[in-house]
Steps between C-alpha positions, in 0.01 A plus 500: 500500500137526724524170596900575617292743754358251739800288531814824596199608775487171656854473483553850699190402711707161577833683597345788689344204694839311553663836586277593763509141650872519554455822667252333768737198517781789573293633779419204702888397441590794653245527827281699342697725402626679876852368393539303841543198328338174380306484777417864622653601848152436623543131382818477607459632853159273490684180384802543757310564800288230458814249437680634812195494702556118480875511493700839647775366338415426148837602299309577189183727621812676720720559191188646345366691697870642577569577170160722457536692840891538390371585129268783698826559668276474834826444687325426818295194335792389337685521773300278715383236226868484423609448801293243517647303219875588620400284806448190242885511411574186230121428499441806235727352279586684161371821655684501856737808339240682369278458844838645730574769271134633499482423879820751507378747283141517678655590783772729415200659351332521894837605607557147687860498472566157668233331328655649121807377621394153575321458160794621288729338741301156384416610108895547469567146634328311234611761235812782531445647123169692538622846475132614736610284780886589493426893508277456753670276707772743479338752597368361827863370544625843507179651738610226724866646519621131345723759227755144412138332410341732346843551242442158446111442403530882284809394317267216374214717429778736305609269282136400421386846429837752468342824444262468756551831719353392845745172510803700397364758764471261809836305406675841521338580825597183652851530377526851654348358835826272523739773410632385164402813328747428183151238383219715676641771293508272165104407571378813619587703203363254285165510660544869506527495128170300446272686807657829494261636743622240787637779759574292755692282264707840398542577881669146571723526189612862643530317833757252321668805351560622883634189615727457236634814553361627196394788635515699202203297303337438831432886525362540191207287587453603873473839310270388260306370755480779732153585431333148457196486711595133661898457463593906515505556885764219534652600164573866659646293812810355290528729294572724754731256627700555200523858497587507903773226454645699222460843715225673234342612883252694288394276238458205787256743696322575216467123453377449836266767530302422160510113660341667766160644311414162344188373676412159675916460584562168662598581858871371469564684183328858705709496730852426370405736222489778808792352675715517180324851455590624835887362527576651116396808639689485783790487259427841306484641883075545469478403874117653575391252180628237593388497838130555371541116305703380797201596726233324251707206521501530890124491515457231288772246594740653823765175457569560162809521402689777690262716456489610939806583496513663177238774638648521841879611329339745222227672698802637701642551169198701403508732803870570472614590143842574602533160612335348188807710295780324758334141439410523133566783313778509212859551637510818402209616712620291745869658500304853509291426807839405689614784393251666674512331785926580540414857436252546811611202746730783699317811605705850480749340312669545126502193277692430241438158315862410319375122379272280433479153397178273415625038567237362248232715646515321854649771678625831419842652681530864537771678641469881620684748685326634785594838684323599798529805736672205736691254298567407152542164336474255270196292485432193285102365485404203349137451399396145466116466302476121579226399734622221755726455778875650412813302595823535615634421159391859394578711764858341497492578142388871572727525770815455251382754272497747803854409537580512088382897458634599871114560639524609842171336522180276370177522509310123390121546392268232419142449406537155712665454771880372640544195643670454870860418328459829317417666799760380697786545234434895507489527908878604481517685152345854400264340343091611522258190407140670410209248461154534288339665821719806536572513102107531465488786710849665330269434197184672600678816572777509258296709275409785755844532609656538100207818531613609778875520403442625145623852487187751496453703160460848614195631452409781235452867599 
C-alpha cells in the first residue's frame, strides 16, 4: 500500500499540471482573456491599420474592423468603415448583404435617414426574407410618406415575424394614412394588444372609429385619453367635437376647456381648441366667454377662420342683451321680448295683443288692437330674427296675412335689412319696413318704457 503512495501523487501532480496548461492555452485563445477576440481589439485595430495603410481598400481588414466597431456598436466607426465596403459592391462577395444592412443600421443609428435608406434599400435587393431589413425598410418607407411601399416591405417583415408589435403598428399607420381604416383598424388593435401602452396607436384607432362614423367607440377612447400628457390636448379637441355635433353644449365645453390646461399644445391644436371653445359657447348664449377665446385667437392668428367677424357681430351682442335675446335666445324668450316691444311701440295708447304665431322660429307675427286718444286699429307686426338682407318674397308674404286677419296695418321688423324690391313693394301699402338701425334703438329703450307704463303700486301709509 506505501509504495501505492508515490505513484496516485504523481498522478494528481500530472493532471493538476495538464489542467492548468489548458487553462493558459484558454487564455491566449481567447486574447488574453479581455473577450475581444482571438486577437485582442488592440491586435485587431494594430493588424488592420497596418494592412490598410498599404491598401484603403482591403475587403478583409474593412470587414474586420467593421464588425468590432459595429460589435462596440460605435455607430459612427461602423458607419464610416462600412460605408466604405458598400462602395466595393460585387467585390465583397459573400458578405455584400451583411456590409449594406450594417451600413443602414449605422446610420439609422446617427439618424442619417437617406443613408439607412440606401443600405436597406441595397441589403433587400440581394435578399427580401431578413425580417431586420424588411421592418426597417418599412419603416423609413412610411417616414418618407411612400404608405403603398411601406404596406409592401412590412407585410414581408409580418409574415416573417407575426407577433411583432412595431410591424403590425407601422402597417396600421400606413393603412390609416390612405384612408382604408377597415385594415388600419385590423392592425392597430393587434399591436395594441401586444404594446398596450402605445397611446398614439390608441389615438389613431379612435381616429378610425371617427371616420367610420363610429362615433360611439371613438368617444370612449378620446375620453380615455383626455388626460394623457402627449395625445390628451387633441383628444379633448374631438371629443368635444362629438359632444357639440350631438348638441351635449356642456359636455363639449368641458372637453375643450380641460384640452385647454394641457401644457406644450401644438399651436394648431391651441387654437381650434379655443375656436371650438368660443363658437359652443356662443350656442348656450355665453357671449362675454366666448369673446375672451375669440380675442386670444385674434392676437395670435387675425385670418383665422372667421374669427373678425365673429367679434365684431357679438361684441354688439355683448353690449345689447335685448338684442342678443331677438338673435339667439329660445323662441319663447324671443316671442316675450316682441311682446314687449308691441306693448310699448305706441305711447298713450291701450294694447291689447289677440295672437301670436312663431314660422319655425324665423319670425314671429303678432297681431294687437291698438286704441289711442286719436284713432283705433288693428295692427299686425312681424318680427323677423334672421340677419341679412330681406326680400320681397317676405314682405309679399306678410302683406297677405295683413289682408287674411283684416289688419288695418303692418309693421315689418328686421335685425337685417330690406332689399330695394322690398322697399319699393310697400311704397303704396300701409305697410312700415324697420331695419337693424332703428330696431336697435326700439331695443335699447324697450325696457324703460314697459317701467314706465307699468301701473304704480301705491305706496304704504
Amino acid at each position: 500500500m506505501d509504495s501505492l503512495i508515490p505513484i496516485l501523487a504523481a498522478v494528481v501532480v500530472l493532471v493538476i499540471g495538464i489542467f492548468l496548461v489548458m487553462i493558459i492555452m484558454g487564455r491566449s485563445k481567447s486574447g488574453g482573456g479581455n473577450g475581444k477576440g482571438s486577437k485582442g481589439r488592440d491586435a485587431i485595430i494594430k493588424n488592420t491599420t497596418k494592412r490598410l495603410s498599404q491598401n484603403p481598400h482591403d475587403p478583409e481588414a474593412l470587414s474586420e474592423l467593421g464588425a468590432l466597431y459595429f460589435k462596440e456598436e460605435d455607430w459612427n466607426q461602423a458607419y464610416k468603415t462600412y460605408g466604405t465596403l458598400t462602395e466595393l459592391g460585387s467585390a465583397q462577395g459573400e458578405k455584400e448583404f451583411e456590409n449594406n444592412y450594417r451600413f443602414g443600421l449605422s446610420a439609422l443609428k446617427l439618424g442619417m435617414t437617406d443613408d439607412a435608406y440606401k443600405g436597406f434599400s441595397a441589403a433587400r435587393g440581394l435578399n427580401q426574407n431578413n425580417f431586420d431589413v424588411n421592418y426597417n425598410l418599412g419603416v423609413l418607407e412610411f417616414q418618407k410618406k411612400n404608405y403603398e411601399k411601406a404596406i409592401q416591405v412590412l407585410n414581408q417583415a409580418r409574415l416573417q415575424d407575426p407577433e411583432h408589435a412595431p410591424t403590425l403598428r407601422t402597417l396600421g399607420h400606413s393603412f390609416f394614412r390612405l384612408k382604408k381604416n377597415k385594415e388600419a383598424m385590423t392592425f392597430i388593435r393587434k399591436a395594441i394588444d401586444l404594446a398596450p401602452d402605445d397611446k398614439e396607436s390608441l389615438y389613431t384607432l379612435a381616429e378610425c372609429y371617427y371616420e367610420a362614423n363610429q362615433t360611439e367607440q371613438a368617444q370612449r377612447i378620446f375620453s380615455h385619453l383626455r388626460g394623457d400628457p402627449v395625445m390628451g390636448a387633441s383628444a379633448c379637441l374631438i371629443s368635444g367635437t362629438i359632444n357639440a355635433q350631438a348638441r351635449q353644449y356642456d359636455k363639449a365645453i368641458q372637453d375643450f376647456e380641460l384640452g385647454l390646461r394641457h401644457e406644450n399644445i401644438k399651436a394648431d391644436v391651441r387654437i381650434e381648441l379655443r375656436y371650438q371653445a368660443a363658437t359652443t359657447l356662443i350656442k348656450q348664449n355665453e357671449i362675454g366667454k366666448a369673446l375672451g377665446y375669440l380675442k386670444d385667437i385674434q392676437l395670435e392668428n387675425p385670418n383665422y377662420k372667421d374669427v373678425s367677424p365673429l367679434i365684431g357681430r357679438y361684441q354688439e351682442l355683448n353690449a345689447n342683451k335685448n338684442l342678443q335675446i331677438f338673435l339667439m335666445a329660445p323662441s319663447g324668450d324671443f316671442v316675450a321680448l316682441c311682446r314687449k316691444i308691441v306693448m310699448s311701440y305706441y305711447q298713450k295708447a291701450k294694447v291689447k295683443v289677440t295672437n301670436i304665431s312663431v314660422n319655425k322660429n324665423e319670425w314671429a307675427d303678432v297681431l294687437a288692437e291698438v286704441d289711442t286718444a286719436k284713432w283705433e286699429d288693428l295692427i299686425m307686426f312681424r318680427f323677423i330674427r334672421t340677419p341679412g338682407s330681406i326680400g320681397e318674397l317676405i314682405v309679399r308674404d306678410f302683406h297677405s296675412h295683413l289682408k287674411e286677419v283684416k289688419a288695418g296695418k303692418g309693421i315689418c321688423i328686421t335685425v337685417g335689412n330690406f332689399t330695394e324690391e322690398a322697399k319699393r313693394y310697400t311704397e303704396a301699402r300701409l305697410i312700415d319696413l324697420i331695419e337693424k338701425d332703428r330696431l336697435t334703438v326700439i331695443l335699447n329703450t324697450v325696457d324703460a318704457k314697459v317701467a314706465a307704463a307699468a301701473p304704480k303700486t301705491p305706496a304704504k301709509k
